[in-house]
N, C-alpha and C positions, 0 to 999 in steps of 0.2 A: 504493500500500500504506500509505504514512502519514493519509490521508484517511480510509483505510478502517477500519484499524486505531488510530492513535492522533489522530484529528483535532483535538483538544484542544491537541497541541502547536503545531499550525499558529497555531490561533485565538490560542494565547496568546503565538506569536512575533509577528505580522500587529501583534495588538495592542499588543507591544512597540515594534514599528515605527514606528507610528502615532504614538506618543506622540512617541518619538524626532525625529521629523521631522516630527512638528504636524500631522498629517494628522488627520481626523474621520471618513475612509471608507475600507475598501477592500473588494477587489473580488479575488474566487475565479473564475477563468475556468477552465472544464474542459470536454473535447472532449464530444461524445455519446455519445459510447463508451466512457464511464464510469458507466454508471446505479449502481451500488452504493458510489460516490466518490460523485456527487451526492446520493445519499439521505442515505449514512450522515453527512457533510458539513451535509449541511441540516438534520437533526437534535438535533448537538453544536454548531451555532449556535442553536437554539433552545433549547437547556439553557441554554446560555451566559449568554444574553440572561435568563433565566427570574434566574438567579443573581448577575445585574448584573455578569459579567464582559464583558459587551458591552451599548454604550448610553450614556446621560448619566451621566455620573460612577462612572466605574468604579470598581468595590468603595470606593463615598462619598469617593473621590478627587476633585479637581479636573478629570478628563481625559475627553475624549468619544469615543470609537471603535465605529464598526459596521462591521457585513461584508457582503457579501450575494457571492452566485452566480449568475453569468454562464454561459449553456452555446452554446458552441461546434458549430460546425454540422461542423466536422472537417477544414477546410485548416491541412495541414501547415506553409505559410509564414503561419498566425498564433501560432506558435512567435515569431518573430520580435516586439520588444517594439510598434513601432508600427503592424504591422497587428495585433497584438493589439491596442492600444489602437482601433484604426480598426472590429473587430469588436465589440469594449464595447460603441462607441455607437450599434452597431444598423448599420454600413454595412457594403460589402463589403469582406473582408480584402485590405488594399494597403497597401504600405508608404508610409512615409512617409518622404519627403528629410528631409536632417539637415542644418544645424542647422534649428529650435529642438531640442534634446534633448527628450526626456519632462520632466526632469528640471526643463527650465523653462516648460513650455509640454506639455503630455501629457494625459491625458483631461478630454475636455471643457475645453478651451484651462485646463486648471489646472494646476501641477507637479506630478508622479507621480513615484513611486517604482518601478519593477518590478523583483521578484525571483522564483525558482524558488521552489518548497515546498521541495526542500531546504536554503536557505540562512535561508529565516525557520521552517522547525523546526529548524536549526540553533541559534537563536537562546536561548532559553529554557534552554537547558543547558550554552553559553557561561557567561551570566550566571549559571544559580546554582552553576556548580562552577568558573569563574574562564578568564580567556584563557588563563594558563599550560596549564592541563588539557588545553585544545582543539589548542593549538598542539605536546603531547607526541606527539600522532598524526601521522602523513605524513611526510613527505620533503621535502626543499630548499625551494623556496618553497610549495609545495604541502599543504597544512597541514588535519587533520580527519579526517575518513572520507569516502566516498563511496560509494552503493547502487551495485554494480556488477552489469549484468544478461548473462549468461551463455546466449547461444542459437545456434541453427543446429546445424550437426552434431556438438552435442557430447553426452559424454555422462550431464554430472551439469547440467542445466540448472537455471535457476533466477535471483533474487536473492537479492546477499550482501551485504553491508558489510563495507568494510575498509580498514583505513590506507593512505593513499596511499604506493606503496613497493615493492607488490609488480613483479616484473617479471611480462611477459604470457607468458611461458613457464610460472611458476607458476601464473597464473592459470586458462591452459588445460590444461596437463598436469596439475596437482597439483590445484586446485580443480575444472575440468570433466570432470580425468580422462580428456582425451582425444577422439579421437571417437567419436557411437556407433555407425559402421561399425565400428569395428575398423582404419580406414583411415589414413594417414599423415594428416597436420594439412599443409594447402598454403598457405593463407591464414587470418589472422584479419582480420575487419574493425572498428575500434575507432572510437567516437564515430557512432554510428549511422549511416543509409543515403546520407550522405554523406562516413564516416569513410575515411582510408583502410587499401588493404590492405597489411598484415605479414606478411612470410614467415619461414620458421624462422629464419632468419638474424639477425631481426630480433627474437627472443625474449627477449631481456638486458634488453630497454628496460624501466625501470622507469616504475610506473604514477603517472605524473606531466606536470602540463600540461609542464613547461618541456622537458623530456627528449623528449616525444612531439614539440614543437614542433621541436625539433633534427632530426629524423629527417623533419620537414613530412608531421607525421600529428596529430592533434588526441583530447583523452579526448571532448569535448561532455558528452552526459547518458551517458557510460559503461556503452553498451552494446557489447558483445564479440560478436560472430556468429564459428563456426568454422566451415571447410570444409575437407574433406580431398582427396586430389590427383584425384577423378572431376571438381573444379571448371572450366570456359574463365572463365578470367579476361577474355576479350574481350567476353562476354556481360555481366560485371558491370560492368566500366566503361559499355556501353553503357545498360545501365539504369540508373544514375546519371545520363546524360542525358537517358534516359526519363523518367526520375522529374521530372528539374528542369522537362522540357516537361511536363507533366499538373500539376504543383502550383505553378509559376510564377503568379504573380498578375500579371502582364503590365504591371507598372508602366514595367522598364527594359527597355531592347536588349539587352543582354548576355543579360539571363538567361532573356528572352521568346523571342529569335530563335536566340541561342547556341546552347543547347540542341539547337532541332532542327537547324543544323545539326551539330551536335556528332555526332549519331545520323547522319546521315548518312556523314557523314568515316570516323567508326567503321566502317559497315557498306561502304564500298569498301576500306579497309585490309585488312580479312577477306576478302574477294572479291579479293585481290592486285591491286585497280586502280594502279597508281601507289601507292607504298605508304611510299615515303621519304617521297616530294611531299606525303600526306596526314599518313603521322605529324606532321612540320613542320608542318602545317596548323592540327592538332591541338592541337599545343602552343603556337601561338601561339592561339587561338581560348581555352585553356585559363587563360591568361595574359590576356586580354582580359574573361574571364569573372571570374577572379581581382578584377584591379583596376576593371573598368568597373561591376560589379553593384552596386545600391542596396543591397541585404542579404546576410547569409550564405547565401539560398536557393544562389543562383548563385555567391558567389562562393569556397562552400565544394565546387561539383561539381568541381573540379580536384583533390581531393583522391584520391578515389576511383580518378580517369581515370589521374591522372598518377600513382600511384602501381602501377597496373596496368599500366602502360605500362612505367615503369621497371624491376620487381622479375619479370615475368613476358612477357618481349615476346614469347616464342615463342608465347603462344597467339595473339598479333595476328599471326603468322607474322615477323616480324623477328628479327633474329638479336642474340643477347646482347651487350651491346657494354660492359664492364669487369665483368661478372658480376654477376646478377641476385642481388639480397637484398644489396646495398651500402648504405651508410648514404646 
């Protein structure tokens, strides 16, 4: 929505950037599945440029910066900063072992820089109304706004902006208003399709990385999926392993092999095979995925599982063991 609607801020954080850390180029990567981000994007770079806000010596400044657009063929783990950079240069998306960081060694064996669009349109508005301003928004260490996207069974969907701060009981009751069943709220899922699930219990927690982190659930890019009580929770954890086997880029064990078996463990739990034996199974595989994965692909799927696991075990048919929705 910011590419589409105000891409000019982009352009002119990017460019702040640039200057800041002596860069001469950078680089728009955007999946396929944005053609009206790509247009309108390619466009407000070609004003840009027309008005020498991009180019040799910006507005008759000493400083050099251009931009240009990358388009993405649509793998979810070039989310990730060095298979994005690995897709940049035209190869296939795979992560890259660390160190070197980007930072010293990143496209095309050069230092990079990578940041979201919302942290360099962030930028532009720091600077001209001062860090204090920025810093008056949000919560504990957690500081600004953040586009928070509001979907699945709820029933005022959409995106919104808003101080970091709020708790996710407001978010979904008072801002999404609930579900549009008309149904109880059973689950929310926070930080996208590998976030994990929240249950009412868990509704106090305010919208804040450190706070989320306490509770080992994560904001990511802040999105909020709701589900009311028709949900199996054992079906969503399973497709969190699903998901990790189909968009795994196959670099490491953990997150290449994990996965499927992860799916499989999952689906004998539900079938009552041995079901301690596998829960165990589970949770070590989930911990092994944790720490042995090269990237967040994998070693964020323990989020989703273990949290389904903990707050909802009857639908894995095991039986509650200190009362589900505990911190």
């Amino acid at each position: 929505m910011i590419m589409e609607g105000d891409p000019f801020v982009l352009i002119e954080g990017m460019s702040i950037a640039g200057i800041a850390v002596g860069a001469t180029k950078g680089y728009v990567y955007i999946r396929s599945e944005y053609p009206h981000a790509i247009e309108i994007l390619s466009r407000a770079i070609e004003i840009a440029r027309q008005e020498n806000c991009l180019g040799a010596r910006l507005l008759g400044s000493r400083f050099d910066f251009d931009m240009e657009i990358r388009i993405g063929a649509g793998a979810y783990v070039c989310g990730e900063e060095t298979a994005l950079l690995e897709s940049l240069e035209g190869k296939r998306g795979m992560v890259r072992a660390k160190p070197p960081l980007p930072a010293h060694k990143g496209l095309f064996g050069q230092p990079t820089v990578v940041n979201n669009v919302i942290s360099l349109a962030s930028v532009p508005a720091i600077l001209a109304e001062g860090a204090d301003a920025y810093r008056d928004f949000g919560f504990g260490r957690s500081r600004g706004t953040m586009p928070i996207q509001l979907a699945g069974n709820v029933k005022q969907r959409g995106l919104f902006e808003a101080a970091f701060g709020l708790t996710l009981g407001e978010i979904v009751d008072d801002i999404g208003a609930g579900t549009a069943t008309g149904r109880a709220v059973r689950a929310v899922q926070v930080g996208g399709p590998l976030g994990a699930y929240f249950p009412r219990a868990l509704f106090d927690t305010p919208f804040d990385y450190e706070a989320f982190a306490a509770r080992s659930g994560l904001i990511g890019h802040g999105g909020v999926v709701v589900f009311d009580d028709t949900v199996d929770m054992a079906r969503q954890a399973r497709f969190a392993m699903e998901f990790c086997t189909i968009e795994s880029c196959g670099k490491c064990t953990p997150c290449r092999i994990g996965s499927i078996r992860g799916v499989e463990v999952i689906d004998r739990i539900v079938r009552g095979d041995r079901r301690q034996e596998n829960f165990a199974l589970l949770t070590e595989l989930c911990d092994t995925m944790r720490s042995g994965s090269l990237c967040a692909l994998g070693g964020f799927v323990p989020y989703p599982v273990m949290s389904a696991l903990t707050h909802f075990p009857e639908d894995f048919g095991i039986a509650p063991q200190g009362g589900a929705g505990t911190a």
